[in-house]
MARTORVEX-444262 format. One record per residue (C-alpha): residue in one letter; x, z, y; residue number from 1. Coordinates in steps of 0.02 Angstrom, whole numbers, plus 50000, padded with zeros to 5 digits. Layout:
REM MARTORVEX-444262
 dotor     u     w     v tordren
     A     X     Z     Y     NUM
...
//
This chain:
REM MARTORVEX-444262
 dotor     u     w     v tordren
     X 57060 56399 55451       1
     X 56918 56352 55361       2
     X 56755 56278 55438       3
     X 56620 56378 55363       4
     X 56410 56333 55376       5
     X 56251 56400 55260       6
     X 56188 56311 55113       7
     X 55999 56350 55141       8
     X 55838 56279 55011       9
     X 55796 56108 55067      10
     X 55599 56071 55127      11
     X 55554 55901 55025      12
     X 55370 55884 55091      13
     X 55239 55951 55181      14
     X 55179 56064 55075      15
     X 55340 56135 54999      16
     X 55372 56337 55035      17
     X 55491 56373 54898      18
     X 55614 56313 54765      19
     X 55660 56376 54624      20
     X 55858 56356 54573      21
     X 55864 56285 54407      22
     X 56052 56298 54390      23
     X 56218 56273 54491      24
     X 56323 56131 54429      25
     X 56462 56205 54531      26
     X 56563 56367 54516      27
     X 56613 56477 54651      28
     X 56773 56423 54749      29
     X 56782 56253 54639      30
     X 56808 56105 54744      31
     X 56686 55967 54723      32
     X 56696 55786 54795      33
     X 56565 55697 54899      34
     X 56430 55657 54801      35
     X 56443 55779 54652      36
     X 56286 55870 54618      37
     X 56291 56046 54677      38
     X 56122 56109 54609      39
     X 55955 56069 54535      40
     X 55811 56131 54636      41
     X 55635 56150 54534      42
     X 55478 56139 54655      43
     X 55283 56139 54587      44
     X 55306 55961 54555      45
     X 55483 55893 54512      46
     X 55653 55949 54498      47
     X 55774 55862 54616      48
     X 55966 55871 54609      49
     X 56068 55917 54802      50
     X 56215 55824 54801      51
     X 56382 55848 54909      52
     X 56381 55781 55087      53
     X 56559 55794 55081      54
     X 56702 55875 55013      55
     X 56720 56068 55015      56
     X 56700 56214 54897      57
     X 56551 56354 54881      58
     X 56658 56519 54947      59
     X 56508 56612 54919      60
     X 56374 56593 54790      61
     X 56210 56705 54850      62
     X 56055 56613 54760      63
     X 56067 56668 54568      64
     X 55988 56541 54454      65
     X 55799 56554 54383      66
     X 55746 56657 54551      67
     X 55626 56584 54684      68
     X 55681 56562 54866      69
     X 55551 56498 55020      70
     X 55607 56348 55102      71
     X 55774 56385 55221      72
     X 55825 56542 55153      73
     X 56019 56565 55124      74
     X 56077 56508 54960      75
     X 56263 56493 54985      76
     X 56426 56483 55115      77
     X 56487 56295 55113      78
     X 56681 56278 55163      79
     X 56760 56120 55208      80
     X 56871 56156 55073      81
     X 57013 56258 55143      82
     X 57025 56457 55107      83
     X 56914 56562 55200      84
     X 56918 56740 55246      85
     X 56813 56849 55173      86
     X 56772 56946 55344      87
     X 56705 56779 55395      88
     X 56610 56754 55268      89
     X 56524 56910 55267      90
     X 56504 56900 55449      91
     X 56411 56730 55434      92
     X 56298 56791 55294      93
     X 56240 56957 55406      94
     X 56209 56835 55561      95
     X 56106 56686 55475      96
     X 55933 56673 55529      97
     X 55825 56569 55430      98
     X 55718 56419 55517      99
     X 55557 56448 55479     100
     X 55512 56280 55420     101
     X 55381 56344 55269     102
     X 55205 56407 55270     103
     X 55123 56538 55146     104
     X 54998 56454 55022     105
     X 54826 56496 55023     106
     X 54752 56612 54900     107
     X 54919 56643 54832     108
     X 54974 56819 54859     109
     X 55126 56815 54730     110
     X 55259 56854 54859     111
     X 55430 56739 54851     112
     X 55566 56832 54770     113
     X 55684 56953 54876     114
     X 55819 56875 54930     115
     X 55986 56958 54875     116
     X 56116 57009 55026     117
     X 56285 57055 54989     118
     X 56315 57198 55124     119
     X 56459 57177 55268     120
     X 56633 57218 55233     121
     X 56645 57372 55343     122
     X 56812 57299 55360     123
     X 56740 57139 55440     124
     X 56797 57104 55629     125
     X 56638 57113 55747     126
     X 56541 56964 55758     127
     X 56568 56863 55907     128
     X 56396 56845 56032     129
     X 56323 56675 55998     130
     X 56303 56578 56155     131
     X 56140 56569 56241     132
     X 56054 56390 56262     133
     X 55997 56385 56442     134
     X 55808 56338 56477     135
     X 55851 56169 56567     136
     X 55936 56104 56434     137
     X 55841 55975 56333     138
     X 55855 56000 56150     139
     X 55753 55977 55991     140
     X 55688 56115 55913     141
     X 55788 56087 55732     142
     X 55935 56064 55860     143
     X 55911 56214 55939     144
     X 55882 56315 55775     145
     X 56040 56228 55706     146
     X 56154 56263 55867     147
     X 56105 56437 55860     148
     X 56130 56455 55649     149
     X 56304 56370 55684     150
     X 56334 56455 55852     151
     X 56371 56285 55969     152
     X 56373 56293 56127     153
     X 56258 56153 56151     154
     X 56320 56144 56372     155
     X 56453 56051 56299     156
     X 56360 55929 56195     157
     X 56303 55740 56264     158
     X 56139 55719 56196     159
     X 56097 55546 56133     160
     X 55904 55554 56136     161
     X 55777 55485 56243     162
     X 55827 55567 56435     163
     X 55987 55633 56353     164
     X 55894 55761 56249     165
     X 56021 55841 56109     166
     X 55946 55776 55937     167
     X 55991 55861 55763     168
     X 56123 55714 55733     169
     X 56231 55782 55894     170
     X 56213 55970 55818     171
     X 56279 55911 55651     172
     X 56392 55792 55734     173
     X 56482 55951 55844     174
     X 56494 56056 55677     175
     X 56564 55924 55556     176
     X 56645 55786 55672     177
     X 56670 55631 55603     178
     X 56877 55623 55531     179
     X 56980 55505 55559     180
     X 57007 55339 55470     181
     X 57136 55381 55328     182
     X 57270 55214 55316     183
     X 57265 55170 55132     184
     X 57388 55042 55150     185
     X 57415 54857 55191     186
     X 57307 54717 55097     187
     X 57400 54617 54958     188
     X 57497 54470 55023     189
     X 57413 54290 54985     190
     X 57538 54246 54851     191
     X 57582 54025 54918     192
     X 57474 53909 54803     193
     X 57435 53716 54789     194
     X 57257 53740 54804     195
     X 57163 53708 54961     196
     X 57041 53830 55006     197
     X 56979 53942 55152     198
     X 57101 54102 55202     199
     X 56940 54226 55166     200
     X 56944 54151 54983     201
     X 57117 54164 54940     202
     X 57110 54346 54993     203
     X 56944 54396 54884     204
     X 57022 54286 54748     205
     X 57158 54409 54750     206
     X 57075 54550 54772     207
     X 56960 54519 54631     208
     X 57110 54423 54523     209
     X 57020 54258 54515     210
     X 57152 54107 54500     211
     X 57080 53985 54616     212
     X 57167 53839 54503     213
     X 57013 53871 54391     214
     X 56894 53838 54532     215
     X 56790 53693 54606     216
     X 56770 53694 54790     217
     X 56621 53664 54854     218
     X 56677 53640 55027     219
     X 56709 53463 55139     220
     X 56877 53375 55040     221
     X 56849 53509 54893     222
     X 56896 53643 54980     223
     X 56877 53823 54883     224
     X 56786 53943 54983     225
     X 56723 54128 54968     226
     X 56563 54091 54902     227
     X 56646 53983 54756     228
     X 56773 54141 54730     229
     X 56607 54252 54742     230
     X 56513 54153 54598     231
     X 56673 54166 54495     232
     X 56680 54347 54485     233
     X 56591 54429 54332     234
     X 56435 54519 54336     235
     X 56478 54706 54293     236
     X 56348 54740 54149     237
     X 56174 54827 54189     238
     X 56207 55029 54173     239
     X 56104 55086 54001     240
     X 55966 55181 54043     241
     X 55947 55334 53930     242
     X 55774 55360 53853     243
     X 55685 55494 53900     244
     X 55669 55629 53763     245
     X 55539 55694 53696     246
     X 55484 55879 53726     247
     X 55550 55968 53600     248
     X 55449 56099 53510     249
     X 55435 56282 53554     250
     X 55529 56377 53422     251
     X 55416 56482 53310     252
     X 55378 56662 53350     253
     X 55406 56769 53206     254
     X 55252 56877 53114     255
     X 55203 57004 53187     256
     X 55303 56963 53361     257
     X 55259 56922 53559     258
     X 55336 56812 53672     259
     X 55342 56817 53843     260
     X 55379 56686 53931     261
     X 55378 56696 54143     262
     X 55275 56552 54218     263
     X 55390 56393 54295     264
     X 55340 56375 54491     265
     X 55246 56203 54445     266
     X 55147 56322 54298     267
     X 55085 56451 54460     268
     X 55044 56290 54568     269
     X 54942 56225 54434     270
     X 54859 56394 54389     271
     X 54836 56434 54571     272
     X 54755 56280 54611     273
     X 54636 56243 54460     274
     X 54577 56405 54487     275
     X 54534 56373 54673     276
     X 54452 56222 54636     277
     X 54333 56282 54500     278
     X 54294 56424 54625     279
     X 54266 56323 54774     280
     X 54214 56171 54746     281
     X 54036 56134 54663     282
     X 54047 56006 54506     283
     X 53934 55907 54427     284
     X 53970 55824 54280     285
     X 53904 55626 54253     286
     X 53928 55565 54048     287
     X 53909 55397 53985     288
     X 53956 55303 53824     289
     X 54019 55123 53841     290
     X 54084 55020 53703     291
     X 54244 54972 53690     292
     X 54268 54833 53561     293
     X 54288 54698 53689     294
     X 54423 54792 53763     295
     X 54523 54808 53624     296
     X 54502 54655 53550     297
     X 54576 54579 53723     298
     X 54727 54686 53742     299
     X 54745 54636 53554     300
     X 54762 54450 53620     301
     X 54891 54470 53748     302
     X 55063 54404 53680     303
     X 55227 54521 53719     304
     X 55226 54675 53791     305
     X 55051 54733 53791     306
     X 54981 54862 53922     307
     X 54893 55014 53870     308
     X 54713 55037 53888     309
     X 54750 55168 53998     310
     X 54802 55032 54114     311
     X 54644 54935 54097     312
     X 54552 55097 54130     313
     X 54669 55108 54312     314
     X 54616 54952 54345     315
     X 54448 54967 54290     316
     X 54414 55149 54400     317
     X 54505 55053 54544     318
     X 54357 54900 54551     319
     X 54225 55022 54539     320
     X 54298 55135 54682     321
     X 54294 55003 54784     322
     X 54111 54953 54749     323
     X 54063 55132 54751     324
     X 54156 55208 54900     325
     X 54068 55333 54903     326
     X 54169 55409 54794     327
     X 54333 55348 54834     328
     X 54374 55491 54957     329
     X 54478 55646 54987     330
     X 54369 55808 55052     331
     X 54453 55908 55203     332
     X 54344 56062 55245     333
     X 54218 55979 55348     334
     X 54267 55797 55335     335
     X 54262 55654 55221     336
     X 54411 55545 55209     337
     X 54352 55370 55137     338
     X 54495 55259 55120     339
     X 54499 55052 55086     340
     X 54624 55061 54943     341
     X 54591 55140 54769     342
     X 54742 55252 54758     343
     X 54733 55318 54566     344
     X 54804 55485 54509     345
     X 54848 55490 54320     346
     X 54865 55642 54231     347
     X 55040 55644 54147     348
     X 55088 55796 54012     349
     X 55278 55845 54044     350
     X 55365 55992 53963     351
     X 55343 56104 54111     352
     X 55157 56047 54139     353
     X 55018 55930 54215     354
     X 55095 55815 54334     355
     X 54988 55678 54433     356
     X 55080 55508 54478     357
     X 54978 55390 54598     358
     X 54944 55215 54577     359
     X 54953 55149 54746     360
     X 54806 55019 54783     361
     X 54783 54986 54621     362
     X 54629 54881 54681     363
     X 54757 54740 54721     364
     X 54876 54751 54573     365
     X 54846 54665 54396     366
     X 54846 54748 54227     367
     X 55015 54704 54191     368
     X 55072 54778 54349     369
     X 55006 54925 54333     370
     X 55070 54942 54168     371
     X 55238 54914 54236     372
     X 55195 55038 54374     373
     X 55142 55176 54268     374
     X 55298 55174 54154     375
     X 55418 55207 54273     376
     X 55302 55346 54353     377
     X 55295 55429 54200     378
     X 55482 55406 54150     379
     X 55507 55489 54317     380
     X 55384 55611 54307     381
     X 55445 55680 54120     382
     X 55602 55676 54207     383
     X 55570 55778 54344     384
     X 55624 55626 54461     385
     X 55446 55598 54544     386
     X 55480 55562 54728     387
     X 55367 55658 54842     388
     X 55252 55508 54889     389
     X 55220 55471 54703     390
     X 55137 55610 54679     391
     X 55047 55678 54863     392
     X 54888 55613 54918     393
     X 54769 55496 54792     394
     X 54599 55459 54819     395
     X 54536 55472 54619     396
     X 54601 55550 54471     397
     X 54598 55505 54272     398
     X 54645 55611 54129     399
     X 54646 55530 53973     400
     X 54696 55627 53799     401
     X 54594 55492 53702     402
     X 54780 55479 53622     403
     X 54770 55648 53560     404
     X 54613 55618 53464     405
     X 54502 55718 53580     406
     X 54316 55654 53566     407
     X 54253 55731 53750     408
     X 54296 55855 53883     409
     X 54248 55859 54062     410
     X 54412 55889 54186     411
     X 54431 56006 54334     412
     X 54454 55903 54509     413
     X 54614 55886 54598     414
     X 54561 55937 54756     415
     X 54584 55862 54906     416
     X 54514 55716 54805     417
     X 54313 55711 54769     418
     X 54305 55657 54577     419
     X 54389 55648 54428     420
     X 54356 55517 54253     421
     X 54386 55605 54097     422
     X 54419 55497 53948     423
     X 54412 55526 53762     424
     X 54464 55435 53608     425
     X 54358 55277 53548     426
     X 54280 55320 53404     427
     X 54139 55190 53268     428
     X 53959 55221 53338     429
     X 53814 55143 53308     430
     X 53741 55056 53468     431
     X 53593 54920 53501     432
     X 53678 54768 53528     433
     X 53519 54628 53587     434
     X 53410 54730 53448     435
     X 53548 54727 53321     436
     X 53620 54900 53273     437
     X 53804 54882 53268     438
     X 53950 55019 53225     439
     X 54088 54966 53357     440
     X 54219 55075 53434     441
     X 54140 55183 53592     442
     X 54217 55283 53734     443
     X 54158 55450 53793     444
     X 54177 55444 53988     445
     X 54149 55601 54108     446
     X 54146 55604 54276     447
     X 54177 55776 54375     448
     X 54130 55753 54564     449
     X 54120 55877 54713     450
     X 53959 55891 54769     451
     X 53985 55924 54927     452
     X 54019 55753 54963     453
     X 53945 55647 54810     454
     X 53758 55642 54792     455
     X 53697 55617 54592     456
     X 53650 55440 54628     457
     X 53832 55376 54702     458
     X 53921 55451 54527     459
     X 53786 55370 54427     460
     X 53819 55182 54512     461
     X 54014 55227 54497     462
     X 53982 55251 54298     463
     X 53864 55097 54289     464
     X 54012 55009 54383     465
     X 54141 55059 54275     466
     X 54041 55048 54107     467
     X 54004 54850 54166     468
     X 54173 54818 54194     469
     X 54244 54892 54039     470
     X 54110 54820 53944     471
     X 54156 54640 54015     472
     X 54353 54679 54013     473
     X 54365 54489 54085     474
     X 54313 54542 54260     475
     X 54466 54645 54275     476
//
């Protein structure tokens, strides 16, 4: 008989309430192996892939792909990999109970999508009472949730928390139990040779056909031992990575045609939230022109792989944060979260829309390591790869489309955090340079800040900061 349990939508951070499937990799009743990837989930952020836990077969596919589903609602019936019975199946799907383990957003009344629910064979057996957990039993609360999804009888369980409380692990532990060790067969017989060296040696040597004539021990009287059998064995090459391609064009809509195109869950997130943000939260706008020749001429110095100036800016943001703090903070209704490290939010344009990777303490890191830093978070973030901690939290944001030959704009803040540095292209301008008039490349900096929190004068020494420290490039 087949051991049956619910494929539900995973919760990957706080603030997740629903995922969006992208696509199943796997087709009903097709075993799969542990490890292959089932399905790719799309949040308002990144798109992860759920791979096996261990071998078994989707009996029942529920989720269809493109629809929304809030966080532990049924998606599919997981077998162990043997036949199941479609009365069971059925009978499982008409029982499940979600955990409620999301939250509704605010100000978003766009309800998730209706969950389709195949109705119960009328020819299904009646579903068995599932066993009451008594009140004196200790047991977590995902425990309990999962020992009543599965229907355990947790009386029988030995709990291995603190005071013998029954964690999650003994739930999953009692509806999966760990099999037994499959023999594979005896290890290869140490084939008699001349050479002295240690028993462990001869049997990686074989394993890993390395002729230990070829070898130099290292050990007392020349003896060959692992390690010398270990520094033998080839590297395997690095893996290629793949680039990551570029967004591809929209194809052209024809004269005199619409297209209408449904928005991804990251396009509501971002729609929902700018929209809050220029609703509630007061900005002010601070300009300022700085020149940027000095800038340019160093990162024109550095040999090899050069960072981008939007590194120097990081870096630059990140020294005046932390002699401004006033506006290195977060704003949480009533409170003002100040923090010691400058943790910088960079606006990165993906195909499906704005996505923020964080510079963590960027305060302590050099150019060059935030250049290194920054293109693996926006590989990953182009990708859809972002790990939930690249992307939560941040104390101060930058959006730079300098690169796309915009002049000026002023950018909406990312709330929780207090302010945000626009940057635009650097472009000849005449400036007074010690009573000389000089045409040298100049940026266009603006800085949005809540005013809630940031007074006029704090933004103005943050820009004076930043416009030193750009203007002296050496200091970073």
């Amino acid at each position: 008989m087949a051991k049956l349990k619910p494929f539900t939508m995973p919760k990957w951070g706080i603030e997740m309430s629903e995922g969006t499937i992208a696509e199943w990799q796997v087709a009903e009743n097709q075993p799969f192996a542990k490890g292959t990837v089932l399905t790719l989930i799309e949040t308002d952020k990144i798109t992860n892939e759920v791979e096996a836990e261990a071998d078994g077969r989707f009996v029942r596919l529920i989720a269809e792909a493109g629809q929304t589903y809030p966080v532990g609602a049924l998606l599919a019936v997981l077998s162990d990999g043997g036949e199941a019975d479609p009365a069971e199946i059925d009978a499982l799907i008409a029982g499940f109970k979600p955990v409620d383990a999301s939250f509704a957003a605010d100000g978003d009344d766009a309800a998730p999508a209706p969950q389709a629910q195949p109705a119960p064979s009328p020819a299904a057996t009646p579903e068995p009472a599932a066993p009451t957990i008594p009140d004196y039993v200790a047991i977590s609360p995902v425990a309990r949730a999962k020992a009543e999804a599965a229907r355990i009888d947790v009386t029988t369980l030995t709990g291995s928390g603190r005071s013998g409380r029954i964690t999650a692990q003994d739930v999953d532990a009692a509806i999966d139990p760990p099999s037994a060790p499959a023999l594979v067969g005896v290890l290869p017989a140490t084939p008699p040779s001349a050479v002295f060296a240690t028993p462990m040696a001869r049997r990686v040597a074989v394993l890993h056909d390395v002729a230990l004539e070829t070898l130099t021990g290292s050990g007392p009287r020349g003896r060959v031992r692992k390690a010398d059998v270990l520094a033998a064995i080839p590297a395997p090459a690095p893996a290629a990575v793949a680039p990551v391609p570029l967004a591809a064009p929209p194809a052209p809509v024809a004269p005199g045609e619409v297209e209408i195109l449904p928005m991804s869950s990251m396009r509501r997130t971002i729609a929902r939230r700018l929209t809050e943000a220029k609703q509630q939260i007061p900005h002010f706008y601070v300009r300022r022109r700085v020149r940027a020749d000095r800038l340019l001429a160093l990162r024109a110095a550095v040999q090899g792989q050069r960072p981008s100036i939007n590194d120097y800016l990081i870096k630059a943001c990140a020294l005046a944060l932390m002699e401004v703090p006033q506006v290195n903070i977060q704003v949480h209704g009533q409170e003002i979260h100040r923090f010691g490290n400058a943790d910088i939010a960079v606006a990165v344009a993906t195909e499906k829309g704005l996505v923020t990777p964080i510079v963590r303490a960027a305060d302590d890191l050099s150019v060059a390591q935030i250049a290194e830093a920054m293109t693996g978070l926006a590989q990953r973030a182009r990708s859809g790869k972002l790990k939930t901690e690249e992307f939560s939290g941040g104390s101060f944001s930058l959006s730079n489309l300098g690169g796309f030959g915009v002049e000026q704009f002023d950018a909406i803040i990312n709330p929780p955090q207090g302010a945000i540095l626009a940057v635009g292209t650097a472009r000849p301008e005449p400036i007074d340079d010690d009573g000389a008039i000089r045409i040298v490349p100049v940026l266009h900096l603006s800085l949005s800040c809540d005013h809630r929190a940031i007074d006029g004068a704090d933004a103005g020494r943050f820009m004076a900061a930043l416009a030193r420290l750009i203007e002296a490039p050496g200091l970073l």
